[in-house]
C-alpha positions in Angstrom: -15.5 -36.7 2.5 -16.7 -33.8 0.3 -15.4 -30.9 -1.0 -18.1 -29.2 1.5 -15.0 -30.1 4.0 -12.4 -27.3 2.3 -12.8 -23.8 1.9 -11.7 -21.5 -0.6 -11.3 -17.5 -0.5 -9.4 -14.3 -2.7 -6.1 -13.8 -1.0 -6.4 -10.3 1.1 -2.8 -8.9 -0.2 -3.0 -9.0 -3.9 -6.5 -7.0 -4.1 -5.5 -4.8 -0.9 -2.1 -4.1 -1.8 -1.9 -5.0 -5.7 -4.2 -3.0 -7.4 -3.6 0.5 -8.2 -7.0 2.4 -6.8 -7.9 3.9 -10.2 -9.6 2.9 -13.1 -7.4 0.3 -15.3 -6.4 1.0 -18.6 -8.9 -0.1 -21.2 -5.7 -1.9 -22.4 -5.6 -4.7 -20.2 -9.2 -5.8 -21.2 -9.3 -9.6 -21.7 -9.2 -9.4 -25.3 -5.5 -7.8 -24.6 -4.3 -10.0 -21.9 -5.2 -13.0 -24.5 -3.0 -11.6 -26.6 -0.9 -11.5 -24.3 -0.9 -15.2 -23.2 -0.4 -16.2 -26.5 2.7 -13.6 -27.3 4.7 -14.6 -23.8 4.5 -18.1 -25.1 6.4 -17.7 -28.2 9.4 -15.2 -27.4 12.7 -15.8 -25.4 12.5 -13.8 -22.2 9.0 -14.0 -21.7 7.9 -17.4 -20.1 7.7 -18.9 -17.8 9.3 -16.0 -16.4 9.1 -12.4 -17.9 11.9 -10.3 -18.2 11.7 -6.1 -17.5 13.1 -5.5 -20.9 10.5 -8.1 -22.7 7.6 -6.4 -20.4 8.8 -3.4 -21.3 8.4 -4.0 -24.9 4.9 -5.5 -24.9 3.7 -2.9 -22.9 5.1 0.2 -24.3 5.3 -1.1 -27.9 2.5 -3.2 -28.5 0.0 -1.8 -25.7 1.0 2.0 -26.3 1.3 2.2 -22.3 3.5 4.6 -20.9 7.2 3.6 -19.8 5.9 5.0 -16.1 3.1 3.1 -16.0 4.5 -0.3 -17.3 7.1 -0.1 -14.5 4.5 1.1 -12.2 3.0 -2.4 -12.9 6.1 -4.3 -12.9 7.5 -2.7 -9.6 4.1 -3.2 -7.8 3.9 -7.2 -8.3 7.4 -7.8 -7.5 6.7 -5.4 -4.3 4.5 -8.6 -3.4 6.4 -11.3 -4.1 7.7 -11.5 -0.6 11.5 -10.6 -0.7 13.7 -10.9 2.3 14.5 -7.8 3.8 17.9 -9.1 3.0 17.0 -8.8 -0.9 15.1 -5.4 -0.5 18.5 -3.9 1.2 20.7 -5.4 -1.3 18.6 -4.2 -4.5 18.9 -0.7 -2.8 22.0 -0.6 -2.2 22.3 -1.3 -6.0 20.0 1.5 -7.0 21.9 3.8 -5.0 25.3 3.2 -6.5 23.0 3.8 -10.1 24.5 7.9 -11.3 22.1 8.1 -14.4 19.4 6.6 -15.9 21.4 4.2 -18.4 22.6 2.3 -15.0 19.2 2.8 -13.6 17.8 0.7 -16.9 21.0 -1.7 -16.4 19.8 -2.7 -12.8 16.2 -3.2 -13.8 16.9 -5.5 -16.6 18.0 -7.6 -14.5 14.3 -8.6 -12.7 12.1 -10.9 -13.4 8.6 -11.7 -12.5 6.5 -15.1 -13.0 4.4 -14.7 -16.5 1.7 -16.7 -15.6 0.8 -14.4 -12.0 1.8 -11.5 -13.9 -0.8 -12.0 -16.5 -3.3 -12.6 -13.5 -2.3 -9.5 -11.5 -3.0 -7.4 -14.7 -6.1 -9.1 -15.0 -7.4 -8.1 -11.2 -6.6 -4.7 -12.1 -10.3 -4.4 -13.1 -11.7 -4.4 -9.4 -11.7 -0.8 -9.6 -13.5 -0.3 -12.8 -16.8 1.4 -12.7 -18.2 -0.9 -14.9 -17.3 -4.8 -15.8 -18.9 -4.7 -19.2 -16.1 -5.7 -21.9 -14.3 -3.0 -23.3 -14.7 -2.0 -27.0 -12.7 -4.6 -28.9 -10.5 -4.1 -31.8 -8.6 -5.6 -33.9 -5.0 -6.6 -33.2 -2.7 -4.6 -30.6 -4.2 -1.4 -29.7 -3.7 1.8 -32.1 -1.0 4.1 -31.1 -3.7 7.0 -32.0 -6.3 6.0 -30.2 -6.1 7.6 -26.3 -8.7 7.9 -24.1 -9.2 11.6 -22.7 -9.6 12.0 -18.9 -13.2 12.2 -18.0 -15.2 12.3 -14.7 -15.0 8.4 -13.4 -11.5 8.8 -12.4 -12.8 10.8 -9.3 -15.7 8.5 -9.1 -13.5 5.1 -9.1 -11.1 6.7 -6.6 -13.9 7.1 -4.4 -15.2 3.7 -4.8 -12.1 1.7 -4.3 -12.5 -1.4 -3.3 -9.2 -2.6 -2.3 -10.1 -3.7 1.7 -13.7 -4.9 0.8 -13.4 -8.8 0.9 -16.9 -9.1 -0.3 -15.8 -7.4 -3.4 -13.0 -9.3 -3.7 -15.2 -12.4 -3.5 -18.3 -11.4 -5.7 -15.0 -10.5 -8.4 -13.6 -14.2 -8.2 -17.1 -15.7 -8.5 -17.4 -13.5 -11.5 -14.5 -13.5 -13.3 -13.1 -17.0 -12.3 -13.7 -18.7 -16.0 -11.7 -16.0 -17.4 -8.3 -16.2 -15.2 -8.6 -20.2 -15.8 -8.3 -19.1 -19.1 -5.5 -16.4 -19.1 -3.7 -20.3 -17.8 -4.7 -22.5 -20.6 -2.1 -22.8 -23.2 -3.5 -21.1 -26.4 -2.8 -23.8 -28.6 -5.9 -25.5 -26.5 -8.0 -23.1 -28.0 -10.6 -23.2 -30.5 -10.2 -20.8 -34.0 -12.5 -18.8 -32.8 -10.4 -17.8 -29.1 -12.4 -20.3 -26.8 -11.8 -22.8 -24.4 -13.0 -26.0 -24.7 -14.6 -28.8 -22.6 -11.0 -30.6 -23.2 -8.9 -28.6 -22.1 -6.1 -29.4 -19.8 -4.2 -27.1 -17.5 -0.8 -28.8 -15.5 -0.8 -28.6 -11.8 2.6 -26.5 -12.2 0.1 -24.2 -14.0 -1.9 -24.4 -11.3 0.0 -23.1 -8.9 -0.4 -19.8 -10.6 -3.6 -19.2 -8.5 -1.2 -18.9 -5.4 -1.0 -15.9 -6.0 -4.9 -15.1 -5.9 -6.5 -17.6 -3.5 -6.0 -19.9 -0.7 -7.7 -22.0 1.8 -8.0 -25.4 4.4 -9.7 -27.9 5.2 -13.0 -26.6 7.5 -12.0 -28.5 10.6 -8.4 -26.6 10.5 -8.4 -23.3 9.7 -5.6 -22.2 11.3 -3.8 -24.4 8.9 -3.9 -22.2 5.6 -2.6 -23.2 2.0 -2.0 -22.5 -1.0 -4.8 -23.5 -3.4 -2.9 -25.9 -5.5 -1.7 -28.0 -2.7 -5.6 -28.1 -1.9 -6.4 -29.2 -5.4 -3.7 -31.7 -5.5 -5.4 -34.2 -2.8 -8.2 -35.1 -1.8 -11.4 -34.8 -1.5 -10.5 -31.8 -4.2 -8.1 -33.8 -6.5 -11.0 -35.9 -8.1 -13.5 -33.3 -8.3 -11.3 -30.8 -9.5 -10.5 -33.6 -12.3 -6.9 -34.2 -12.0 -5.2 -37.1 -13.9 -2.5 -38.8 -12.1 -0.8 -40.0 -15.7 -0.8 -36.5 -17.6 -0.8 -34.5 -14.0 -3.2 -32.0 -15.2 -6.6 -30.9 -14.5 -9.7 -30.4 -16.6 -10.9 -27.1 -16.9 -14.5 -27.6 -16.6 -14.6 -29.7 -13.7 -11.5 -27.3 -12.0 -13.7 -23.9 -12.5 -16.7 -26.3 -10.9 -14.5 -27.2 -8.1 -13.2 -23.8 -7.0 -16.7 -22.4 -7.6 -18.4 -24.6 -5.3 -15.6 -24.2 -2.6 -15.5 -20.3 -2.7 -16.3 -18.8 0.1 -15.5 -15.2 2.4 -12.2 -14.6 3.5 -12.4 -15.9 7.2 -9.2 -13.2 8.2 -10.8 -10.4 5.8 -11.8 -6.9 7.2 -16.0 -8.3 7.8 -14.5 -11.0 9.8 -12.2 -8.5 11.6 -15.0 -6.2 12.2 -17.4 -9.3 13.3 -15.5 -10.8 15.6 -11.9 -9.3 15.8 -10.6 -8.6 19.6 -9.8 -5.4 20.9 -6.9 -3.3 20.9 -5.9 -2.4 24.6 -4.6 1.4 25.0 -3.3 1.8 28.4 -4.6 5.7 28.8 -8.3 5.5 27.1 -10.2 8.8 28.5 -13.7 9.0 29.0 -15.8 11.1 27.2 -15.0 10.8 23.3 -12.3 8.3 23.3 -15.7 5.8 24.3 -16.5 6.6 20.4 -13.4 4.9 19.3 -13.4 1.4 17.7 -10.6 -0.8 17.6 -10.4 -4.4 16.4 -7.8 -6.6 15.2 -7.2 -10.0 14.2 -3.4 -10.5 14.7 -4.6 -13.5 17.3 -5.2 -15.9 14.5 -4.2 -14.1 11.0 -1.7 -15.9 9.0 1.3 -13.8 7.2 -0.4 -11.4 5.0 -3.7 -11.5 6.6 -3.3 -9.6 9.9 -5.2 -7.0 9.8 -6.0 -3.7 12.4 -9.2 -1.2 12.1 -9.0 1.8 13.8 -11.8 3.9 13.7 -13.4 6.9 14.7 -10.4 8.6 17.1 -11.8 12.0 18.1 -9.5 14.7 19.3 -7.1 11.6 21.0 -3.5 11.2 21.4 -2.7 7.5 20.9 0.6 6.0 20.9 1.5 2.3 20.4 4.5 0.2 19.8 3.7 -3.5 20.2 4.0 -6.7 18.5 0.5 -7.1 18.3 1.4 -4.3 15.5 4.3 -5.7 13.9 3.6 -7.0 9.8 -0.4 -5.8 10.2 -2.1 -4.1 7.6 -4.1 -1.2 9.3 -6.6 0.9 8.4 -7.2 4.2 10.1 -10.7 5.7 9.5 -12.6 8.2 10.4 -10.9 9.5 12.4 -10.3 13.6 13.7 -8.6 16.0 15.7 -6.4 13.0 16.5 -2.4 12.1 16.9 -1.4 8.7 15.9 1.6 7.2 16.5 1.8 3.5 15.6 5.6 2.6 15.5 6.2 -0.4 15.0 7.4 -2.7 11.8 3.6 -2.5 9.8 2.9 -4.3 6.1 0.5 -1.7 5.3 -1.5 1.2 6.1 -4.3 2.9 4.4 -5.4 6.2 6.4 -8.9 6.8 4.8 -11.8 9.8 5.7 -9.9 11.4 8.0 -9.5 15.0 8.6 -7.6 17.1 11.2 -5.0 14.3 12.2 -1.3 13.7 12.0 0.2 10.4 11.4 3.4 9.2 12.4 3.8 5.6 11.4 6.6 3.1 11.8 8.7 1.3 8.9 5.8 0.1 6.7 7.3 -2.4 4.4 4.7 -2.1 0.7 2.2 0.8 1.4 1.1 3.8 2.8 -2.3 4.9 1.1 -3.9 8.2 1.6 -7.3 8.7 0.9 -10.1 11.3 0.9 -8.7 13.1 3.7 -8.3 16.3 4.4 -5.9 18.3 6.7 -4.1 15.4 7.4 0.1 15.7 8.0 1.3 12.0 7.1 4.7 11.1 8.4 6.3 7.9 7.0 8.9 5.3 6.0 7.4 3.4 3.5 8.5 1.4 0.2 5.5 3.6 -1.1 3.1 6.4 -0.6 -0.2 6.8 -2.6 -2.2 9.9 -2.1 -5.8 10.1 -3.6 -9.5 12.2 -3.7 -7.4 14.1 -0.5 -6.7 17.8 -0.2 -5.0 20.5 2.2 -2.5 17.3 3.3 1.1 17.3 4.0 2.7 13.8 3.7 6.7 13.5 5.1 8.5 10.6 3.3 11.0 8.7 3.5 10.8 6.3 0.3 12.6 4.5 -2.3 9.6 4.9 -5.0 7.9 7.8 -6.8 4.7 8.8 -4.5 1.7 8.3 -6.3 -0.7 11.0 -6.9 -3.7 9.5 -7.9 -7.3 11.7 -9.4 -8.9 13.9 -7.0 -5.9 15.8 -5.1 -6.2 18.9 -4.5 -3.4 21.2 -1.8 -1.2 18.4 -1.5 2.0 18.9 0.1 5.2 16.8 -0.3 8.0 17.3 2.4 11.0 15.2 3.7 11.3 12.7 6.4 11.6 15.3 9.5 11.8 12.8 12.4 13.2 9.7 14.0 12.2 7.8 17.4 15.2 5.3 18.8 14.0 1.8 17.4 13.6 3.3 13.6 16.4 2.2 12.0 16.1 -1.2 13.4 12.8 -1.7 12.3 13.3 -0.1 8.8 16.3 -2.8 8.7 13.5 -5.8 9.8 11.4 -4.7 6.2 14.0 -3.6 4.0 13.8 -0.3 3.7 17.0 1.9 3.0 17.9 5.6 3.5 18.5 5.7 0.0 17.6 5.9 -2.6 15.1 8.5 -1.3 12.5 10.3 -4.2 9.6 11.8 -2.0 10.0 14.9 -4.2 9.8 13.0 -7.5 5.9 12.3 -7.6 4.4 10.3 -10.6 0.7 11.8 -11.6 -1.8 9.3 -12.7 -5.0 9.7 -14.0 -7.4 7.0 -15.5 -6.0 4.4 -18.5 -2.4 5.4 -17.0 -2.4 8.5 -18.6 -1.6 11.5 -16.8 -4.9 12.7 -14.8 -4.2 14.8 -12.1 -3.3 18.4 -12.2 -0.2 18.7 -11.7 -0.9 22.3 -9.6 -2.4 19.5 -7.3 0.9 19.5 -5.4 3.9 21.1 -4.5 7.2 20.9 -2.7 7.2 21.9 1.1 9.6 25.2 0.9 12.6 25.0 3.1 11.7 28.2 5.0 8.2 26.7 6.3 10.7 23.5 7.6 10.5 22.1 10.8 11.5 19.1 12.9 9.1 16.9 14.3 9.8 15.0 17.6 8.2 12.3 18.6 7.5 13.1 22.9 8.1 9.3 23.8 10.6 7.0 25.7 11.7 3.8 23.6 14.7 1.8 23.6 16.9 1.7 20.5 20.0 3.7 19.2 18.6 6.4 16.3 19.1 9.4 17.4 18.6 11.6 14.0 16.3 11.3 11.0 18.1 8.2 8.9 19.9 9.7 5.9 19.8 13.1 7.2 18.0 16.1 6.0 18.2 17.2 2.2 20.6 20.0 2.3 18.1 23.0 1.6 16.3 21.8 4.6 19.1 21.6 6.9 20.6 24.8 5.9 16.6 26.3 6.9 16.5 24.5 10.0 20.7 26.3 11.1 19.1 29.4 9.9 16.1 29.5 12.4 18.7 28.4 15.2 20.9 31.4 14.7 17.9 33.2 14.5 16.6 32.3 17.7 20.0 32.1 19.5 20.1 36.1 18.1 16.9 36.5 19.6 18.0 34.8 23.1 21.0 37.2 23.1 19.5 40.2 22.1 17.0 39.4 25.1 20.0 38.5 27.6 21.6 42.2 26.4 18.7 43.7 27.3 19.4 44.1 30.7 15.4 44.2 32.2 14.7 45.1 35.4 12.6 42.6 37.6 9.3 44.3 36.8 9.8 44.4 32.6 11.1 40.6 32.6 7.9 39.6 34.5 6.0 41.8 32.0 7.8 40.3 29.1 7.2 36.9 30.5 3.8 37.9 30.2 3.8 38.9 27.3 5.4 35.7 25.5 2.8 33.3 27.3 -0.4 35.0 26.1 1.3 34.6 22.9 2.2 31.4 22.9 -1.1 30.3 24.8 -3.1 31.7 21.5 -0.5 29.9 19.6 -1.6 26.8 21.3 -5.5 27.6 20.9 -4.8 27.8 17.1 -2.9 25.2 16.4 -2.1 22.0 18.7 -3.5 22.9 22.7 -5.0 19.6 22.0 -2.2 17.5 21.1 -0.1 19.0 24.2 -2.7 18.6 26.6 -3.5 14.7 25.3 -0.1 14.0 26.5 -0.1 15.0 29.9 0.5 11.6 31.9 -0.4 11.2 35.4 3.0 10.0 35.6 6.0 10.2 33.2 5.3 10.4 29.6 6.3 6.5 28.4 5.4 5.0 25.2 2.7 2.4 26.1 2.7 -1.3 24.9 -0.5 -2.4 23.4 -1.5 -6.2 25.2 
């Protein structure tokens, strides 16, 4: 038996849901993150587990990043180290009960992440660069002078993200593989001159590490996927990968060897998804332009993590699903217009991504909603976070515990408050760990390319209370919300009572009236050419799209 009998492959989540879709900083080149192997090593608090306050410090004092941006990294790689929703409710709860920012730093000091991982989720920060060639080297840590000035390949990386294309994530493991080996060998390994040798060892607990980035089985079971250290640790892979029983460690020659040869395409990646994924079942397709929509999923035989659903190409649709063929997939809604989407169920992620003339109303989504190059586009959320980037002329409603992300390329970006509810919400933000509070859609964090700040920061502003309104979602469901979770910030409220007395005003002053029969059928008249070319301007199509030939029930995908 070979190692031609085991397949390897990138892990989907950490490249999907890990890197931040912008150009990294220049500052966690290689030449840095060596550094930074060999710094961890020799400080309490840093290894094998690295403290806030120790991360903190390295990035802020000897990379010159920002504070932001350091947390930024910090909070998105424990965001995928696959807390209970137990632990995510309990941490909120803590950062609820946190009245200024002293207690805010006291309940972050207290996480931890794993150094080794950490050091490789920096390093895959690079997917997004425009170009792999090595950065500029200096020497020592970087000079607190020396910042980069925003240039034109911030818009240019956002539109060239690669975060959902497997190949990509493939060609950058084939590529770069020697290199996160060596972010694991221990530096005192190294030569004087900062390179490996053909001795060096790495330990199998080391080893482990690369959980984080790949995985695989054995050919003749795929359904049965592991980590890639419990691969390497029998055989056929444990001999070729040249691991010594007595010292339980590999050799790093024959180790890169032994994953290279086994490499191979994520079988449950987005190509395999869109090769041969099944359909998603709606239960009211219409003919005519609804024929141009493709949807695929591969829920069927996805492990955790890898579930993945493509929607694409909804024209001037309603479509409303709540299913657990949905529950904990990451789905990507593309090109798509004219349309109303309504997916609520528990989802890992969702990336909504060229399209224009849609709303979005999603359920709980436990790590990500990411908004990209869209335009006219009303997003409608409870997420852990919200990205927006290269989009413009979009409002996104939020419901989230971390600063939205404004990435380059926004333009018109409007940022509002959670406005709705359906009745299974609160049980489904309870299955992923999401909270009412704490709550900062308003509290956006701008980032441009090399962390610094990019964006404009006239690309957004703050919904005004008087253009507030409530959204209702026109379904049956079972469940027992029955208002928007945490309530309505009070400006908001106070708009929406206003408009209520307002109309009730209206209502009486039409009651006082006193109209004969002929000028309340005029009147009526009247109001429904109005409101018709209020409909022609604005949502006919969404009202008509949810005409039933029955009753009006939300439909269960199969």
């Amino acid at each position: 038996m070979g190692t031609d009998t085991v397949s390897i492959w990138p892990r989907m989540e950490p490249f999907l849901l890990g890197v931040l879709q912008v150009a990294p900083s220049t500052k966690l080149s290689m030449h840095y993150l060596r550094k930074m192997s060999a710094y961890v090593r020799t400080r309490d608090g840093c290894f094998p587990v690295l403290s806030w306050p120790m991360w903190r410090h390295i990035a802020c004092g000897k990379l010159q990043l920002p504070e932001d941006l350091a947390w930024l990294y910090f909070e998105t790689f424990d965001l995928l180290n696959g807390h209970s929703p137990e632990e995510r409710l309990e941490w909120a709860e803590c950062l609820s009960q946190c009245s200024s920012k002293s207690e805010l730093d006291q309940q972050r000091n207290k996480l931890s992440v794993d150094t080794l991982q950490f050091l490789l989720f920096l390093y895959i920060q690079q997917l997004n660069r425009v170009s792999l060639r090595a950065s500029l080297i200096g020497e020592g840590w970087p000079n607190r002078t020396r910042s980069p000035s925003p240039s034109d390949r911030e818009a240019k990386t956002s539109m060239q993200n690669k975060n959902w294309d497997d190949q990509a994530h493939l060609v950058f493991v084939q590529s770069h593989l020697a290199e996160v080996l060596e972010l694991l060998v221990d530096p005192a390994q190294l030569t004087h001159s900062g390179q490996t040798s053909k001795d060096c060892q790495i330990p199998l607990e080391v080893v482990r590490s690369l959980d984080l980035l790949l995985e695989g089985s054995s050919c003749h079971n795929r359904t049965s996927v592991q980590p890639v250290h419990r691969l390497l640790n029998k055989d056929p892979l444990q001999s070729q990968a040249g691991f010594s029983a007595l010292s339980r460690c590999f050799t790093l020659q024959k180790l890169l060897s032994c994953v290279q040869h086994c490499l191979t395409l994520n079988p449950f990646g987005m190509s395999a998804c869109l090769r041969s994924g099944r359909k998603l079942a709606w239960d009211q397709q219409a003919e005519g332009p609804m024929k141009r929509a493709k949807i695929a999923r591969n829920t069927h035989a996805a492990p955790h993590g890898s579930k993945i659903i493509l929607m694409s190409q909804v024209i001037k649709q309603t479509l409303a699903k709540t299913s657990d063929k949905l529950v904990g997939s990451n789905v990507k809604i593309h090109r798509c217009s004219g349309a109303f989407i309504y997916l609520l169920s528990p989802l890992r992620s969702v990336t909504v991504d060229k399209c224009h003339d849609c709303t979005v109303l999603l359920g709980a989504v436990e790590t990500s909603v990411h908004l990209h190059r869209c335009q006219n586009v009303q997003l409608v959320c409870v997420t852990a976070r919200v990205i927006a980037s290269a989009s413009s002329c979009c409002t996104i409603h939020a419901l989230t515990p971390t600063r939205p992300l404004l990435l380059p390329g926004n333009t018109d970006i409007t940022l509002a408050p959670f406005h709705t509810f359906y009745p299974s919400l609160e049980d489904h933000m309870a299955s992923v760990g999401l909270a009412v509070v704490p709550n900062v859609w308003d509290q956006p964090l701008l980032l441009g390319s090399e962390g610094f700040m990019g964006p404009d920061p006239s690309c957004y502003r703050l919904l005004p209370p008087t253009e507030f309104h409530m959204l209702v979602v026109p379904f049956q469901m079972e469940g027992d919300t029955c208002e928007v979770p945490g309530g309505l910030p009070a400006q908001y409220q106070a708009s929406l009572e206003e408009k209520h007395r307002r109309i009730q005003k209206w209502q009486k002053t039409v009651m006082e009236a006193q109209l004969n029969k002929e000028q309340r059928l005029q009147f009526k008249e009247l109001v429904e050419v109005k409101f018709h070319k209020w409909l022609l301007e604005t949502g006919r199509r969404e009202l008509d799209s949810l005409i039933p030939p029955a009753v009006t029930v939300m439909n269960h995908c199969e």
